[in-house]
Every structure is written in C-alpha cells, then in structure tokens.
MARLOSE-647562 format. One record per residue: residue in three letters; x, y, z of N, C-alpha, C in turn. Coordinates in steps of 0.2 Angstrom, whole numbers, plus 2048, in hexadecimal, padded with zeros to 3 digits. Example, Ala and Ser with C-alpha at 12.3 -4.5 7.8 and 13.67 -1.06 7.14 Angstrom:
@aa:ALA n_x:842 n_y:7E4 n_z:827 ca_x:83E ca_y:7EA ca_z:827 c_x:842 c_y:7F0 c_z:827 .
@aa:SER n_x:840 n_y:7F5 n_z:823 ca_x:844 ca_y:7FB ca_z:824 c_x:840 c_y:800 c_z:827 .
This chain:
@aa:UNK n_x:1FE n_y:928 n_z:489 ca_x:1FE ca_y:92B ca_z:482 c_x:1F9 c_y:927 c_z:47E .
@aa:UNK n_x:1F5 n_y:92C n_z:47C ca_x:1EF ca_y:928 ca_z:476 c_x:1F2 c_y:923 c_z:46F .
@aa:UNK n_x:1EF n_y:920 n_z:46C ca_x:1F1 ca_y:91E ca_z:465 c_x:1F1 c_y:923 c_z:462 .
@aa:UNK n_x:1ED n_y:92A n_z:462 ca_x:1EC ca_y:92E ca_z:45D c_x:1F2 c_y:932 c_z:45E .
@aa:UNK n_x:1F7 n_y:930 n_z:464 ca_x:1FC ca_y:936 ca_z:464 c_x:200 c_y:932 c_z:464 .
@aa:UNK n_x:201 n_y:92C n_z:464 ca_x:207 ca_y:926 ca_z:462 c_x:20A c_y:927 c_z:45B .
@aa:UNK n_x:202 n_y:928 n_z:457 ca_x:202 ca_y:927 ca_z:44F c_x:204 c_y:92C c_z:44C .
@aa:UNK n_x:202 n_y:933 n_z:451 ca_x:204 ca_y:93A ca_z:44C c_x:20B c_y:93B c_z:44E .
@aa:UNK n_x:20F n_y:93A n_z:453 ca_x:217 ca_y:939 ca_z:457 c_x:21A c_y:936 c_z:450 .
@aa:UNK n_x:217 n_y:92F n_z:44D ca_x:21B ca_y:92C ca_z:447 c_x:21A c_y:92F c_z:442 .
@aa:UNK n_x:214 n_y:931 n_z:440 ca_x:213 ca_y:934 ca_z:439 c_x:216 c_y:93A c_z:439 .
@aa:UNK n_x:219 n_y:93F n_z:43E ca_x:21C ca_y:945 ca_z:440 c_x:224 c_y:946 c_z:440 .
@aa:UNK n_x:224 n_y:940 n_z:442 ca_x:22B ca_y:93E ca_z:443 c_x:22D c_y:941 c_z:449 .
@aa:UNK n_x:229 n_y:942 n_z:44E ca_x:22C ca_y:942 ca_z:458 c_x:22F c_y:940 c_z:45A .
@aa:UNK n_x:233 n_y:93F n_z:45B ca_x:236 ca_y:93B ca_z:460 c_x:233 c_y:93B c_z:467 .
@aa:UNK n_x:232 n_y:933 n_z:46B ca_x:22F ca_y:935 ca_z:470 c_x:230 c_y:938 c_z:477 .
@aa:UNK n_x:239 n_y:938 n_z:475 ca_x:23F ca_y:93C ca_z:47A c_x:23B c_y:944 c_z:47A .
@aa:UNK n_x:23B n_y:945 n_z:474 ca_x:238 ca_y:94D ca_z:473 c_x:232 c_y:94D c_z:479 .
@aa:UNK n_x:22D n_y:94B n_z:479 ca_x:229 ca_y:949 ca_z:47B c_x:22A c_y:94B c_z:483 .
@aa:UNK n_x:22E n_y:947 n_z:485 ca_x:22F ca_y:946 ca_z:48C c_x:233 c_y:94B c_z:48F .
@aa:UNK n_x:238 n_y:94E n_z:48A ca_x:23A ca_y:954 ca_z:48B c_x:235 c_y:95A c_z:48D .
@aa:UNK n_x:230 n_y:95B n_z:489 ca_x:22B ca_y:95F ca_z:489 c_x:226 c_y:95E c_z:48F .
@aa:UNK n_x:226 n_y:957 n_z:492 ca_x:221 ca_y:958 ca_z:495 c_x:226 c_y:959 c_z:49C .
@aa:UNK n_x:22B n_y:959 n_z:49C ca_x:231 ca_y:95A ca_z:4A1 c_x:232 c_y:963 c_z:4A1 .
@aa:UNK n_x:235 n_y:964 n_z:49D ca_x:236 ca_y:96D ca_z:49D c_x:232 c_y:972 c_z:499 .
@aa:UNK n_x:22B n_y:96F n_z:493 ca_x:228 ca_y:973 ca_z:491 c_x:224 c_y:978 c_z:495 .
@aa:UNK n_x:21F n_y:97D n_z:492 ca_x:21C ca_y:981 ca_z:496 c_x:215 c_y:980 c_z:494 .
@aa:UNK n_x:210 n_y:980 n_z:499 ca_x:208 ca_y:97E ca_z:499 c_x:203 c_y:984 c_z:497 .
@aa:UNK n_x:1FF n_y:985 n_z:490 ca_x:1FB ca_y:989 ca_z:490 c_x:1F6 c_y:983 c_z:490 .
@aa:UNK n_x:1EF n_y:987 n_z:493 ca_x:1E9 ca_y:984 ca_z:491 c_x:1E5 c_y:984 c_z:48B .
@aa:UNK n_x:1E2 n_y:97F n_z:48B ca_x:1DF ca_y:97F ca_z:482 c_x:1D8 c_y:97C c_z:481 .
@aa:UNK n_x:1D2 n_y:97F n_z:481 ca_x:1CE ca_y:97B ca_z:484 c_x:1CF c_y:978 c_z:48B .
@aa:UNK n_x:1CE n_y:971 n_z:488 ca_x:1CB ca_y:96D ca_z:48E c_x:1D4 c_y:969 c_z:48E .
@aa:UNK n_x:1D8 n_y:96A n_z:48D ca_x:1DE ca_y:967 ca_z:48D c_x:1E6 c_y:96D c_z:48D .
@aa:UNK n_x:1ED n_y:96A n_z:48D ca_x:1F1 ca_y:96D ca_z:48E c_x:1F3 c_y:96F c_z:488 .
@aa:UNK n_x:1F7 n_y:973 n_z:488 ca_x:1FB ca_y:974 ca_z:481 c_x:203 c_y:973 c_z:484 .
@aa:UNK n_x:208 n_y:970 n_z:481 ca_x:20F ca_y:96F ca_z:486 c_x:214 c_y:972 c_z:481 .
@aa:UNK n_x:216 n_y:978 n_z:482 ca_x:219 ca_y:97B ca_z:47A c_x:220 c_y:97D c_z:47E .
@aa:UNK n_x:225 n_y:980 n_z:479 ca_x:22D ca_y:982 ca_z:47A c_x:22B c_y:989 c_z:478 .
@aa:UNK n_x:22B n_y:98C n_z:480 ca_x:22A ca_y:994 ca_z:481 c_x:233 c_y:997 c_z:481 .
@aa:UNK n_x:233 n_y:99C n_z:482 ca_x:23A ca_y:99E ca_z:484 c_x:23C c_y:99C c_z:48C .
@aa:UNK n_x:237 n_y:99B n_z:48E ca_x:239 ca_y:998 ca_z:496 c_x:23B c_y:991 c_z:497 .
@aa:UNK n_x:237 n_y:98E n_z:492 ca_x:238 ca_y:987 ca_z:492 c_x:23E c_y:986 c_z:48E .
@aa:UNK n_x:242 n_y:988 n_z:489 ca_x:246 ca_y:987 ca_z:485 c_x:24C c_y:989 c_z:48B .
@aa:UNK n_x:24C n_y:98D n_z:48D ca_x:252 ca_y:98E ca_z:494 c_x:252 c_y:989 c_z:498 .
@aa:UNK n_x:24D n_y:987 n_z:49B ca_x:24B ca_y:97F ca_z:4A0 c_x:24F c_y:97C c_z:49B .
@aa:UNK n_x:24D n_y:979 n_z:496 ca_x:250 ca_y:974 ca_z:491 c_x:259 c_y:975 c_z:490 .
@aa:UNK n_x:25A n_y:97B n_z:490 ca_x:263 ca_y:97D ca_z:48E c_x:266 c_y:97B c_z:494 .
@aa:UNK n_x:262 n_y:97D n_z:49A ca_x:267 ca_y:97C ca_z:4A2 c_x:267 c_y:974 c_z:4A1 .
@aa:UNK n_x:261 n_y:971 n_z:4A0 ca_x:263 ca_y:96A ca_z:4A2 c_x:269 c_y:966 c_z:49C .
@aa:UNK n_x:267 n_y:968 n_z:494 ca_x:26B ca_y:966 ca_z:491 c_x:273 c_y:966 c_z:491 .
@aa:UNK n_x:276 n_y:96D n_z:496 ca_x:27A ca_y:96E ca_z:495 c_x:27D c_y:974 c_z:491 .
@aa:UNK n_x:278 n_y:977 n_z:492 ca_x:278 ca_y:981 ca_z:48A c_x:276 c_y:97F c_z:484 .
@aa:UNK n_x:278 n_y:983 n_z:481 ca_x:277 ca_y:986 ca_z:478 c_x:279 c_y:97F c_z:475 .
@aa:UNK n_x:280 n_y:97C n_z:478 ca_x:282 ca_y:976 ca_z:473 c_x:27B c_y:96E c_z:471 .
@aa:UNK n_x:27C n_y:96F n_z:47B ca_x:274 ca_y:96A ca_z:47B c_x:26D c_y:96A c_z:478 .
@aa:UNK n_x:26C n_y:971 n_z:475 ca_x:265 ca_y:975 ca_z:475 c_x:264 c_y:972 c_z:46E .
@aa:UNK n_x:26B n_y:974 n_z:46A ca_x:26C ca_y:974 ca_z:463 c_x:26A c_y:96C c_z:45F .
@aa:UNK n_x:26D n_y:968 n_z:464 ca_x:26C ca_y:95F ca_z:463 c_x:263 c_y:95E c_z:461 .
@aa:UNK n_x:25F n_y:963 n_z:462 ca_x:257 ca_y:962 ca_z:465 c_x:254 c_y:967 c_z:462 .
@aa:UNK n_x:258 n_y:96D n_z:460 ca_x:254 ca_y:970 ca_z:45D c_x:24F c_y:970 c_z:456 .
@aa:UNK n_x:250 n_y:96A n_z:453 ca_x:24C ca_y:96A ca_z:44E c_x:243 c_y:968 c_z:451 .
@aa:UNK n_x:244 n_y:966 n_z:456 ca_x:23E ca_y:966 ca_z:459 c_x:23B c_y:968 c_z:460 .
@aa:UNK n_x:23D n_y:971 n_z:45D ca_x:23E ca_y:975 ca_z:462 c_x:237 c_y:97B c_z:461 .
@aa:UNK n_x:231 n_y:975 n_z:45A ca_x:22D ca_y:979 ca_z:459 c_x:226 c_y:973 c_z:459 .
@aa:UNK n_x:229 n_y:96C n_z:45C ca_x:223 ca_y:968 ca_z:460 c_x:21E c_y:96E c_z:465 .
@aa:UNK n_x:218 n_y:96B n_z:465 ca_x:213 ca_y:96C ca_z:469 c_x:20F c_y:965 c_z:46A .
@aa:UNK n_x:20D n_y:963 n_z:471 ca_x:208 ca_y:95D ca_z:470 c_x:203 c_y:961 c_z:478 .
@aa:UNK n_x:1FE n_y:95B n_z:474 ca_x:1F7 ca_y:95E ca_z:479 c_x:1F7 c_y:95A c_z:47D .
@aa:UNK n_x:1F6 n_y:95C n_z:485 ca_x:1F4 ca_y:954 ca_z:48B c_x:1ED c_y:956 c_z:48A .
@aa:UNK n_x:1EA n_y:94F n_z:48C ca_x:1E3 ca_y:952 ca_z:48F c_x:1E2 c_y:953 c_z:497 .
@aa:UNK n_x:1DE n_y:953 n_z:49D ca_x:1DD ca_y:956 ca_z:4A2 c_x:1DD c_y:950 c_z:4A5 .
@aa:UNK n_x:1DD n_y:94A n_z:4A4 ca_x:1DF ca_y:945 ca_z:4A7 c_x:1E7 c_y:942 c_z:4A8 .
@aa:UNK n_x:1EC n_y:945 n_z:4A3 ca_x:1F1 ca_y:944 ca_z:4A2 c_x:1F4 c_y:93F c_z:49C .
@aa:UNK n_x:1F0 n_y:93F n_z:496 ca_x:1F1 ca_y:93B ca_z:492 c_x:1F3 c_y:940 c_z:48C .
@aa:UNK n_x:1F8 n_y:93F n_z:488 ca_x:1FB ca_y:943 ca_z:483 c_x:1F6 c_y:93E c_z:47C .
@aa:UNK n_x:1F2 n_y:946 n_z:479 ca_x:1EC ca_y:944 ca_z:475 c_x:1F2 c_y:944 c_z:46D .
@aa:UNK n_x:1F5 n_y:94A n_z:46C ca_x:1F8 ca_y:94A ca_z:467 c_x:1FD c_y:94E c_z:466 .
@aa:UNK n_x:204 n_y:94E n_z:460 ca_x:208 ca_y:953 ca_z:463 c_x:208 c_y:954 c_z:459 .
@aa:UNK n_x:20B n_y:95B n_z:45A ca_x:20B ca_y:95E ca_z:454 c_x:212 c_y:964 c_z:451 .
@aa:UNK n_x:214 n_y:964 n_z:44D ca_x:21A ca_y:969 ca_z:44A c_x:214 c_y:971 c_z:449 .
@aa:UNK n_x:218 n_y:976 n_z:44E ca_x:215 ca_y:97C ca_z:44F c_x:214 c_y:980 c_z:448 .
@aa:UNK n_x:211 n_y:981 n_z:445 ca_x:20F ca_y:985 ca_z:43D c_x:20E c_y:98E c_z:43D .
@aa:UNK n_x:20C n_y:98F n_z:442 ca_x:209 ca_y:994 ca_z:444 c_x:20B c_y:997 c_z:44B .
@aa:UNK n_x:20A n_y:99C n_z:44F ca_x:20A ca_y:99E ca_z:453 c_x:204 c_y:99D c_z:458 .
@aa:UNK n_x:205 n_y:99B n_z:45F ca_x:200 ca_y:998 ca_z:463 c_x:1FE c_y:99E c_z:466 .
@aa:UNK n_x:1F7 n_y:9A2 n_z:465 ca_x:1F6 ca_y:9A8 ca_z:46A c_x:1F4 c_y:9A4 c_z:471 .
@aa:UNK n_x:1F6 n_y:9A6 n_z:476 ca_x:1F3 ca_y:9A8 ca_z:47D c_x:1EE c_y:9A9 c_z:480 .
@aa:UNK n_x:1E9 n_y:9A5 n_z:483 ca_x:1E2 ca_y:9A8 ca_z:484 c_x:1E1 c_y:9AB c_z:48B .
C-alpha cells in the first residue's frame, strides 16, 4: 500500500477490512496501466456467500460503493467512494 492510499483510506474513511475484502471477492477491470477492484453484482454474491447472505452483506453495505486502484506491480495506489458509474472498456 502506497502513503498516497494510506492517506486517502483515512480521509475517506475506509476501513482497511473493506479493502481486503475487495481485494479477496472484488471484480478486476483494467484502467490504463493499473486495476480497478470494484463490487460488481458478481462480486457482491462472492461477498454474501462468504458473509453468511443478506444479513452478513447488510453489516458492509455502506461501503458497497468503494473502488481502489492496484497498480501492475501489486501496490494499492488509491481507493475512492464511487460518484458515478464506471464504464467498461
């Protein structure tokens, strides 16, 4: 993990369980030269089975609209609250 994504996790207020979670069930677009790690509908299923269902999903949902970037080396550059819709390239 970068400083620059230590710094934005605290000023965003991430938790860095979130984090780990995503990079454990999220789903991987490419984005440039790095990943994008977001909660697709596929990933939100991964996430429910291992939670335990709907009641476990519920506990987490408030940050069920994180996204963070890895870069190509495997270093998490930054992680952000999703504002918009991410198109697909």
């Amino acid at each position: 993990m970068t400083i620059h994504a230590q710094e934005r996790l605290q000023q965003r207020a991430i938790p860095p369980l979130v984090i780990e979670l995503l990079e454990e069930f999220g789903s991987i677009e490419r984005c440039g030269h790095a990943e994008r790690l977001i909660w697709d509908k596929a990933a939100r299923r991964r996430l429910a089975r291992h939670l335990g269902g709907e009641r476990g999903l519920r506990m987490v949902e408030p940050w069920l609209h994180v996204y963070a970037v890895r870069s190509d080396d495997g270093h998490l550059v930054t992680a952000a609250h999703r504002r918009q819709r991410h198109r697909r390239q």
